[in-house]
VEXNUMAR-365393 format. One record per residue (C-alpha): residue in one letter; x, y negated, z. Coordinates in steps of 0.001 Angstrom, whole numbers, plus 500000, padded with zeros to 6 digits. Example, Ala and Ser with C-alpha at 12.3 -4.5 7.8 and 13.67 -1.06 7.14 Angstrom:
residues 2
a512300504500507800 s513670501060507140 
end
This chain:
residues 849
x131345905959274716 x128656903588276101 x126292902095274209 x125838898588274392 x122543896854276450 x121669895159272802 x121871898249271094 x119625900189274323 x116829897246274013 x117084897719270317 x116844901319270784 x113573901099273142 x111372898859271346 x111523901443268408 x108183903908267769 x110410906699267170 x112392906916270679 x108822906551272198 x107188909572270381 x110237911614271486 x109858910473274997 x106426911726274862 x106860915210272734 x109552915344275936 x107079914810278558 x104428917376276684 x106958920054276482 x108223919463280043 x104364919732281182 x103904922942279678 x107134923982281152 x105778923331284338 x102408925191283721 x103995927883282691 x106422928188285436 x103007927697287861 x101568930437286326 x104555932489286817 x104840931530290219 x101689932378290614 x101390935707288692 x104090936951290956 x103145936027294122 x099791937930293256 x101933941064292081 x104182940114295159 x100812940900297853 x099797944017295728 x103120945809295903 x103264944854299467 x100184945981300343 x100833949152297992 x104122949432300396 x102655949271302928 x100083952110302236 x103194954314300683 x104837953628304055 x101922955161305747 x101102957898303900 x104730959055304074 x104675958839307503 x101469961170308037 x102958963547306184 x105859964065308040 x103533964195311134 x101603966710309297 x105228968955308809 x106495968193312450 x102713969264313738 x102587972564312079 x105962973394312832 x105123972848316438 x102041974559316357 x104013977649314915 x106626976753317567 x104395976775320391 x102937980405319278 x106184981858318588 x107327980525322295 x103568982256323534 x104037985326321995 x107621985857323072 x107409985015326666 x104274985612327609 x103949989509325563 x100981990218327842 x098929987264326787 x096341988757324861 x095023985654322841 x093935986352319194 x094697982645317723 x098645983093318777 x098357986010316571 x098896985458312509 x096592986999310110 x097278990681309097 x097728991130305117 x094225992068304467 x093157988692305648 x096142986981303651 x094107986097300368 x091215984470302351 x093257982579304204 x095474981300301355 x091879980747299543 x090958978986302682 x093786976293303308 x092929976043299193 x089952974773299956 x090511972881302508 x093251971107300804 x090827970858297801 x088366968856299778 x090533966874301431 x092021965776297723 x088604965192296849 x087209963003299439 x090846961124299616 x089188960801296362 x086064959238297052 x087322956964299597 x089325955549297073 x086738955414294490 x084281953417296928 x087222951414297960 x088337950780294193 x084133949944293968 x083752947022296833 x087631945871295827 x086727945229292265 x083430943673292994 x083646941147296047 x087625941252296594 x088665940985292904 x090313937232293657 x090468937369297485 x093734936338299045 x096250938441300467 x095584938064303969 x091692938636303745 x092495941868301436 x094446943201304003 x092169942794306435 x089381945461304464 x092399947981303804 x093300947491307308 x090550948108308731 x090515950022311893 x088238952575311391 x088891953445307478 x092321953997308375 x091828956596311040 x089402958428308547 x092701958345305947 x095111959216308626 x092722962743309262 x092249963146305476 x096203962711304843 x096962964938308089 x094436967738306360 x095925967584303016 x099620967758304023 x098592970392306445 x097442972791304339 x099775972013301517 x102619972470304414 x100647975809305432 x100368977219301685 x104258976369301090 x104954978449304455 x102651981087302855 x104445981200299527 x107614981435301027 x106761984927303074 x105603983313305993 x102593983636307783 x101385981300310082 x099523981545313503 x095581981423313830 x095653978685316132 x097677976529312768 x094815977571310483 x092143976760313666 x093559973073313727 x093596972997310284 x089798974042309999 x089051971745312717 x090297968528310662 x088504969887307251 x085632969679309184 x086005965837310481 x086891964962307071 x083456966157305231 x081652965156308804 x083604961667308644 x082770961039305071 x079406959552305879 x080398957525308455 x082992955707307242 x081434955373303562 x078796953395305114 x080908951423306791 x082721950763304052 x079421949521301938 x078903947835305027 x081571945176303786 x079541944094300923 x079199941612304266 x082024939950304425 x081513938829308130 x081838942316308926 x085876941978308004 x086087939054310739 x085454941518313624 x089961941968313877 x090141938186313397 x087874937656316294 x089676939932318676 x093061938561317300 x092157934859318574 x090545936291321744 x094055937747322332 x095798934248321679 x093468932495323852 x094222934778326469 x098088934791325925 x097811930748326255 x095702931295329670 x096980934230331166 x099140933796334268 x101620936172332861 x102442934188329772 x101262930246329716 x104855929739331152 x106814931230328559 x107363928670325936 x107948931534323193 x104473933424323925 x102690930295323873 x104052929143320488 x103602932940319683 x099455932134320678 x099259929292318791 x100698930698315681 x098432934073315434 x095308931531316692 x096626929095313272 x096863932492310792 x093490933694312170 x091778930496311561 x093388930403307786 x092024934285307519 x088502933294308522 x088737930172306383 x089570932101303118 x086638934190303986 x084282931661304371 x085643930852300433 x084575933966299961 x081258933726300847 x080440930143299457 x080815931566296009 x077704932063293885 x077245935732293834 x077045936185297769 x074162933576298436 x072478935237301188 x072221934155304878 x073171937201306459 x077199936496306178 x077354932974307435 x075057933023310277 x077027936012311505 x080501934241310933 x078638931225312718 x077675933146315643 x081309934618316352 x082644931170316001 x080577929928318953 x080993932936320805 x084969932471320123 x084367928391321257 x082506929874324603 x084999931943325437 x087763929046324594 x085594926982327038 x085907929428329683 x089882929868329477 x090735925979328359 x091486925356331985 x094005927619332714 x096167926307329789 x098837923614331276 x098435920362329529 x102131920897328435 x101680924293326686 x103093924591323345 x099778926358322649 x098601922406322059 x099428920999318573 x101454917851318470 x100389914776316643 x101664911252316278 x101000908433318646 x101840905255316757 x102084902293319036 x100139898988318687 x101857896249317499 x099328893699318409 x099418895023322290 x103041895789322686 x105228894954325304 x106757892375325111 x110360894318325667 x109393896526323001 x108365894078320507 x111134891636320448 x114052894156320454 x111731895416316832 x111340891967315347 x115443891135316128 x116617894260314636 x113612894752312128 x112958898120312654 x110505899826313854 x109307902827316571 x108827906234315699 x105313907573316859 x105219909518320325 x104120913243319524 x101441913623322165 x099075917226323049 x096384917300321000 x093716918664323218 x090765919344320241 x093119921093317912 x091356924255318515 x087665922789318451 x088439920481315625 x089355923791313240 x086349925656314710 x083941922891313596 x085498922263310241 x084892926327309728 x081033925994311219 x080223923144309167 x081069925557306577 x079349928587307214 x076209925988308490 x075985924701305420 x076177928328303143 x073618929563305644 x070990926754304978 x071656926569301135 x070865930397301226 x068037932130301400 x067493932126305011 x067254928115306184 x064718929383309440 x067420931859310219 x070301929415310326 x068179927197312228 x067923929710314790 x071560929013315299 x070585925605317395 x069920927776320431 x072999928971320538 x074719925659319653 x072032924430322199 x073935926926325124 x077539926179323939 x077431922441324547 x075681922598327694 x078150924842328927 x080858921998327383 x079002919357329274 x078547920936332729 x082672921847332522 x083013917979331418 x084502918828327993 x082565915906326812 x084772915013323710 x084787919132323040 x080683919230323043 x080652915758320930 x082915917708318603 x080069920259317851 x077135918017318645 x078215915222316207 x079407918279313369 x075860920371313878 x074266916773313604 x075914916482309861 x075143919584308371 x071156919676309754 x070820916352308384 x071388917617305047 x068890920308305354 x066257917194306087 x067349915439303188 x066902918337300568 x063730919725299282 x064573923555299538 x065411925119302551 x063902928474302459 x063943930790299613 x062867928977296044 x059860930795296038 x058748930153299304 x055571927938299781 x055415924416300256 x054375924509303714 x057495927381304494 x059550924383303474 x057942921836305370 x058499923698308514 x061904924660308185 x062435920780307498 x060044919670310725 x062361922708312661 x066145921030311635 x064595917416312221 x063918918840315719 x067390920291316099 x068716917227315468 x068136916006318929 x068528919489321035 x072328919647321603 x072425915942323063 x069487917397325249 x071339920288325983 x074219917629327204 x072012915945329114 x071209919000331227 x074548920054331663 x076121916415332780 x072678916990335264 x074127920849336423 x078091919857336403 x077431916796338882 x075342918093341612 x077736921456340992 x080713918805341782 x078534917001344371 x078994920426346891 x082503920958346293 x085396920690348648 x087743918645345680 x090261917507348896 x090581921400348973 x091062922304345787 x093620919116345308 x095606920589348381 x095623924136346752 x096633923198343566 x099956921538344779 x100449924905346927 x100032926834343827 x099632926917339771 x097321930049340399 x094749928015342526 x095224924612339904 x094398926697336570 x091483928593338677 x089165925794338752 x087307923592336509 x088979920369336238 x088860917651333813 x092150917705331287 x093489914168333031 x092584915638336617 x094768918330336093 x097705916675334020 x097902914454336913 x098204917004339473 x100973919082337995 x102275915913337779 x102001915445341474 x102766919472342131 x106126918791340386 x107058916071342755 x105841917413346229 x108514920260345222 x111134917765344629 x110573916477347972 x110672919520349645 x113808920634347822 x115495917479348177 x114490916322351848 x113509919578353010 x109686918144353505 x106636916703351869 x106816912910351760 x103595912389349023 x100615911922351511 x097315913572350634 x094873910814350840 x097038909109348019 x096717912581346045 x093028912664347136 x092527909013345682 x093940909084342644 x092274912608341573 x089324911830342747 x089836908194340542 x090251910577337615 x087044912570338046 x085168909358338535 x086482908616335013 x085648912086333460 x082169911963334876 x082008908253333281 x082923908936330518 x080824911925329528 x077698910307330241 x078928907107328012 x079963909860325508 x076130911004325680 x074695907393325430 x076907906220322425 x075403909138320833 x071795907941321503 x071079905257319305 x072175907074316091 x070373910514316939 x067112908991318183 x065656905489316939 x068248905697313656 x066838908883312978 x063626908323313414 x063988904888311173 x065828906810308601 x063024909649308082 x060309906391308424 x062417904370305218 x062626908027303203 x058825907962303272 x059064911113305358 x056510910239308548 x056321913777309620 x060075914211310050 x060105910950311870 x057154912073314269 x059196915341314654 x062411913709315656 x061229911059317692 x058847913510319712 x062151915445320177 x064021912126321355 x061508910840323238 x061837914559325741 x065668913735325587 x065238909936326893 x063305911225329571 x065622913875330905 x068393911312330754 x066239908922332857 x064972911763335326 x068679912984335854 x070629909835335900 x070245909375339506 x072112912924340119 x075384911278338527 x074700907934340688 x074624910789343944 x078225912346342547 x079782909042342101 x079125908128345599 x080796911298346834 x083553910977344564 x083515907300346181 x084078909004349706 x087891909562348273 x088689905955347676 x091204904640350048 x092082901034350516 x096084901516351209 x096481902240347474 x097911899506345139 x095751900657342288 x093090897845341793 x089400898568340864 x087757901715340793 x085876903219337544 x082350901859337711 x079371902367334870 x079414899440332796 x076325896878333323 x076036896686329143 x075378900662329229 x072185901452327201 x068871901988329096 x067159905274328443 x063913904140329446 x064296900738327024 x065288903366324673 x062138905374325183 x059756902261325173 x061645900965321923 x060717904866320395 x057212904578321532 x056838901679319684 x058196903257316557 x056322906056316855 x052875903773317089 x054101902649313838 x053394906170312347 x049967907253313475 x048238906027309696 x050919908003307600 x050174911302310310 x046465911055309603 x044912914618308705 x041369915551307887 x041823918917309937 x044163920790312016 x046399923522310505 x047607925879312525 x050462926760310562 x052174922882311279 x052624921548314448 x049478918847315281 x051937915742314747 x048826913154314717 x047267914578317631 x050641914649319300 x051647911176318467 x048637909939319010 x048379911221322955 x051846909339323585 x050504906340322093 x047718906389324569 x050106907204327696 x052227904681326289 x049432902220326429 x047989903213329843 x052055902631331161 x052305899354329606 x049468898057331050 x049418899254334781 x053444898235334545 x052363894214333008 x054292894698329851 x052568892479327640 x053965893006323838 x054274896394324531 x051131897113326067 x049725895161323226 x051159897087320713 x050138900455321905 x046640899596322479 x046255897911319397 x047795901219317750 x045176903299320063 x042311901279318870 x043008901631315364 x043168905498315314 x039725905604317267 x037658906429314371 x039889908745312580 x040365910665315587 x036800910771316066 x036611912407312454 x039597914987313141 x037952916670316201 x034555916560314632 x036268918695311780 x038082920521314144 x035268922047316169 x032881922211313413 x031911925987315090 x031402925118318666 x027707924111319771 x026850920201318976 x026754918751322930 x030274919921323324 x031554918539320000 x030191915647320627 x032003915500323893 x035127915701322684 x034198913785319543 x033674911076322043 x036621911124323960 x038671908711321682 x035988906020322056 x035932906500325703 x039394906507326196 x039350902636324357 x037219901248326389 x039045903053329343 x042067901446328546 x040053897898327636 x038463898458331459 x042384898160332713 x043747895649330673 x040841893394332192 x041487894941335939 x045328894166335511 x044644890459333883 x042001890295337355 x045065891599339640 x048020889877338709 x046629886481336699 x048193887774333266 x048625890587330966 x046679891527327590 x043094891161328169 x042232888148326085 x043941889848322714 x042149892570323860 x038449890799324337 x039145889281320928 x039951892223319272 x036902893562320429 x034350890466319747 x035519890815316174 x034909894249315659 x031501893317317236 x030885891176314870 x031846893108312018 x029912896810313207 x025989894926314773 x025462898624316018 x029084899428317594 x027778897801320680 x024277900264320547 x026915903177320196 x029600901989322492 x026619902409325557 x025295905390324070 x029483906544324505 x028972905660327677 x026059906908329135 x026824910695327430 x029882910539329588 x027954909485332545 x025802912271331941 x028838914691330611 x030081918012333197 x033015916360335283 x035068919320333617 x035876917759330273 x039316916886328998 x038793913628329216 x037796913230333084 x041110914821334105 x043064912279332090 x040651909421333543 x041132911219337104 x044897911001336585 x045148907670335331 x042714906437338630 x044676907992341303 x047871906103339533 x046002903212339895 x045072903813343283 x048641904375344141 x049998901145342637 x047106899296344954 x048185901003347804 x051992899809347430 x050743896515347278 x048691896889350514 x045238895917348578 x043079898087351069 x039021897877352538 x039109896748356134 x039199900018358283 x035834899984359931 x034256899179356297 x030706899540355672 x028821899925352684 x026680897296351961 x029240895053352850 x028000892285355417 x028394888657354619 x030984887908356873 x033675890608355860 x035305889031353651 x036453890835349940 x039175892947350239 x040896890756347105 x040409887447345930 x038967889442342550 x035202890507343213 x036596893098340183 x039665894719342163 x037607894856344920 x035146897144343421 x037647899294342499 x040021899242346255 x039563902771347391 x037257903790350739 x038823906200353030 x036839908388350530 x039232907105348197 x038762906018344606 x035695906557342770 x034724905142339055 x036460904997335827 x037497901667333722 x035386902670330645 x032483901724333233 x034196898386334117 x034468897448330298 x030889898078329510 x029608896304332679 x031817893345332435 x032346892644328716 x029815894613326524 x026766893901328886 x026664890256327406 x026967891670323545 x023360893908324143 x019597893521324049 x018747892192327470 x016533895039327800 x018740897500327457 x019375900268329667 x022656900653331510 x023966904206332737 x023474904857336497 x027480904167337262 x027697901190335151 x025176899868337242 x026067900292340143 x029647898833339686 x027952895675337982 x025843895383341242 x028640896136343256 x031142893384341457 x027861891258342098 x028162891491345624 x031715891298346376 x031142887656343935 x028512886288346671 x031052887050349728 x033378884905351328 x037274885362349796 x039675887054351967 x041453885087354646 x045406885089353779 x047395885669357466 x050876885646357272 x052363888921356133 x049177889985354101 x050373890275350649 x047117891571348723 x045472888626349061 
end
């Protein structure tokens, strides 16, 4: 009878129906542990008996082949000796009954051996089972008794024991057997003892667990080629065949990499191996990803969900009237395979660097270096950002933990393993760079209104080439219908510039789009980085990085015009009879590699106090004198190119570092004679009022720039130092006097003819039939007497701008008496002279006036 709803509320707010409710729920918990642990218990027991089964299974087999293959043996001599009686062959022949008792204590021993080392190979497999397999799974545990090699050694151990038990049975029973049976059987005693050795140590050999994913390798090899190979990727069965066995291998290597990340197995040896046949398994799935339609099963299938705030409008009012709403669209998922791969490499990435061999993992970046190149230049730009973006994680971490190496590996060890992965950071998007560079002028020279034509022909000639995904979804697409047309109206109706178009369209969008893929990436693996490192009070990793970034930004702005080149012949394609408005163009708001570079520059001037060292070590790279180099180029740029705040910035940065570079090359050549330490000691001082010499020549040739923060600058350090001036012409006149051979002159030489090029463009040239002196009525070459002095003669340019700075701006800070070097004089006189002439007269067309 049912209770009443008073007598149920009464009933609930009681404390003794909710202390039942809960001894319930305890005992129902426990219930369900327990039946876990069943559950689990057996399917344990379930694997082992398999396995066990499975081994039974064998063994029984290989004796029966061990029966059948005596009893042919003794067939086949029986058959010899009674059809052929004049054969005379001794080993068709059995023993005679003298011999009997050694041969019975022969096949004794032989079977004793083989019982003995069927022993051992069980021992040493019990051994490496119970040590570093004692809670593998069932698949991986299969995969070391299954292994190839181990189980031919059983099969010949199991063939030589059931032999000569077979043989010794036959002998008990009256009969004798042949000599050729007990030859055989001598034959396979031997391979056993012989074998022994060789499969023992490859047995220790899988104390390295990388060693069991050899089979797994070759097992998604195989898949990959079922999904690619002409004679399967149209069989819906074999490819969901592929992607199955390509699914289990991935689990199998997954459950090893478990394996190694535990605690006992910390060494680097395992994971950089698995990591190195997971990028060899990614090249090879590279190589074949073409010839896989874009409608194979071997793709997984994931849900599309539409957008409800850009739906149709069709779409969206039947949902809102009926309020319901649309399933997702199960669309090709074209990273599947990549996707898994990285998940497993950020894995075994990140067990290799926490082990004891961080420089060895890092060795990896080469390779990773290779694969996305390779990616890049086959535009699998969303495949290589895959690996890129997942390599980019896992080295990260390495720069943001203290040990690396070994924990008893010195400091500096650890610093350089650190400076290494900060570099790595930046190599793969390098690597892309170069490969976008290689797969456009590769599909510059190609005939694509060929290979469009041949693909509709034929499915051999579409999966033989390298085409984007789209491209070639949108040609079977187009393949399909030109057969329609020909089976329907007994012709080809589709034209082929309308083919050629729209392909071509698609490539233009592939080759977009892996270059924007590249410069999204550049912000956050180049200025971020560099930033990041800077805030973590970690200068040197900054320097590191940003040296690395700065080599990337430059082969992105060297190679960009090689993609312009491509676009233009993809461009060729276009035709004007489509309906299809617009054509894929680069958008105007893409980022600028060389703003990027400048912007890096700037950060890196930032660093030069925090790189300061007393001395060079040999064992870290020279990040001070590195830095400090760019700085000056970056400088010297700025200023020929009339950036003002970034010209600025860089000299100011330049200036700043003079004395302490001074001090580090002093230290540095502490063991070369004085005159040449001095020389180079120099060089920074020189190169200051080198770059103060073309401030002032710039600020003389185009009416602005940064010599008056430059002058001030160096009126107050004047000021401050009475004797800089004193040394600043001593500077001087020792490189005046200084061999023309010294570091220094080639980077002044270099820096002149740049400036001699840039006067040239702007037509600022000495009349042809010049003569030196110059006579009144000439005229100056420029309206500055100071460019002037410094157009080149047909003997071209002579002079540096150190000599300019001293003659021009440090002249009026000395004694009056004081003696100027030889070429500082002479360019004052000659400045002199070009002030007393006439200014040039401006006809129409002279622009360097």
């Amino acid at each position: 009878m049912r209770r009443s709803a008073k007598s149920r509320l009464r009933e609930l707010g009681t404390a003794r129906y909710w202390r039942h409710r809960q001894h319930v729920a305890k005992r129902t918990q426990a219930l369900l542990q327990s039946s876990s642990q069943v559950r689990g218990q057996a399917a344990k027991a379930r694997d082992g008996l398999r396995s066990g089964w499975r081994l039974a299974l064998g063994s029984a087999k290989l004796v029966v082949l061990a029966i059948a293959a005596v009893t042919a043996l003794e067939l086949v001599t029986w058959a010899m000796r009674t059809f052929l009686p004049d054969l005379n062959i001794s080993v068709i022949d059995s023993p005679d009954e003298r011999a009997g008792e050694a041969v019975v204590s022969l096949v004794e021993s032989a079977v004793a051996v083989g019982a003995t080392l069927l022993g051992l190979y069980y021992a040493t497999v019990g051994v490496i089972a119970s040590t570093i397999y004692k809670s593998v799974r069932g698949d991986v545990r299969d995969l070391f008794i299954s292994e190839r090699n181990s189980e031919t050694y059983l099969s010949i151990v199991l063939l030589t024991v059931a032999s000569g038990i077979t043989v010794l049975v036959a002998s008990a029973l009256g009969y004798a057997v042949s000599s050729l049976t007990l030859l055989v059987l001598a034959i396979f005693a031997t391979l056993t003892c012989v074998g022994l050795v060789g499969v023992t140590k490859r047995l220790l050999a899988y104390f390295d667990p990388s060693q069991l994913a050899l089979p797994l390798i070759r097992r998604l090899a195989a898949a990959i080629f079922d999904a690619g190979s002409e004679r399967t990727r149209g069989i819906p069965h074999r490819q969901d065949e592929a992607q199955t066995a390509a699914i289990r291998s991935l689990a199998s290597y997954r459950h090893l990499i478990e394996l190694i990340e535990g605690t006992e197995l910390r060494n680097a040896t395992a994971p950089v191996s698995l990591t190195r046949q997971l990028l060899q398994t990614l090249e090879l799935y590279s190589s074949w990803k073409h010839a896989i339609p874009t409608d194979s099963r071997w793709w997984q299938r994931v849900p599309q969900h539409m957008n409800w705030l850009t739906a149709d409008h069709t779409r969206l009012h039947l949902a809102l009237h009926t309020s319901s709403g649309f399933p997702p669209d199960m669309q090709p998922d074209y990273l599947w395979f990549e996707h898994a791969l990285a998940r497993l490499l950020k894995r075994t990435l990140t067990v290799a660097f926490r082990s004891q061999g961080g420089a060895d993992a890092l060795s990896v970046a080469e390779d990773v270096a290779n694969l996305v190149y390779r990616l890049t230049a086959r535009s699998q730009i969303e495949e290589a950002l895959v690996i890129e973006t997942m390599w980019g994680l896992v080295v990260a971490e390495v720069t943001d933990t203290p040990q690396v190496a070994a924990s008893d590996a010195a400091d500096y060890e650890l610093r350089i393993n650190q400076m290494a992965a900060a570099e790595s950071l930046v190599r793969p998007l390098t690597s892309m760079v170069l490969g976008l560079s290689h797969g456009a002028t590769a599909l510059a020279t190609r005939d694509l209104a060929g290979e469009f034509e041949a693909a509709l022909q034929s499915p051999k000639d579409l999966y033989s080439g390298t085409l984007p995904t789209e491209t070639r979804k949108m040609l079977e697409g187009f393949a399909k219908a030109v057969k329609r047309e020909i089976d329907i109206e007994g012709h080809r109706i589709t034209p082929s510039w309308w083919v050629n178009h729209l392909a071509a369209r698609s490539m233009v969008d592939a080759l977009i789009a892996t270059e924007n893929g590249i410069l999204r990436a550049l912000g956050s693996r180049t200025i971020d980085r560099v930033t990041a490192f800077q805030t973590g009070e970690r200068p040197d990793l900054a320097a590191v990085a940003g040296m690395a970034s700065l080599e990337l930004l430059h082969k992105l702005e060297v190679h960009q015009h090689r993609v312009s080149r491509t676009l233009e012949t993809l461009e060729k394609y276009r035709n004007s009879n489509t309906s299809i408005p617009g054509w894929p163009t680069r958008s105007p708001d893409s980022i600028s590699p060389r703003n990027e570079h400048q912007n890096l520059l700037r950060k890196l001037a930032e660093l030069l106090p925090a790189l300061r060292r007393t001395a060079f070590d040999p064992r870290e790279p020279d990040l001070y004198g590195q830095v400090y180099q760019f700085v000056i180029e970056g400088a010297f740029t700025a200023i020929l190119e009339g950036e003002r705040d970034r010209g600025l910035l860089m000299y100011e940065a330049a200036l700043s570092e003079v004395d302490s570079a001074r001090s580090r090359i002093s230290a540095d050549l502490a063991n070369v004679p004085d005159r040449t330490r001095l020389t180079f000691a120099l060089e920074p001082v020189i190169t200051a009022m080198d770059l103060a010499g073309y401030a002032l020549l710039v600020q003389e040739l185009d009416g602005s720039g940064i010599w008056a923060e430059v002058r001030t600058s160096w009126e107050s350090r004047l000021r401050g130092d009475p004797a800089l001036s004193q040394f600043l012409l001593a500077a001087a006149a020792h490189a005046d006097d200084a061999l023309p051979m010294s570091p220094g002159s080639f980077e002044r030489s270099r820096r002149s003819s740049l400036l001699e090029h840039m006067l040239e463009e702007r037509e600022i040239h000495q009349p042809e039939t010049y003569v030196w002196p110059p006579s009144v009525n000439r005229g100056r070459p420029h309206s500055s007497p100071i460019v002037s002095a410094f157009v080149p003669s047909r003997y071209r340019m002579t002079g540096d701008l150190y000599e300019l700075f001293v003659a021009e701006f440090l002249v009026s800070h000395l004694p009056p008496d004081a003696e100027l070097p030889s070429k500082v004089r002479r360019l004052a006189e000659a400045i002199k002279r070009f002030r007393n002439l006439p200014e040039p007269v401006v006809e129409d067309g002279d622009s360097h006036a």
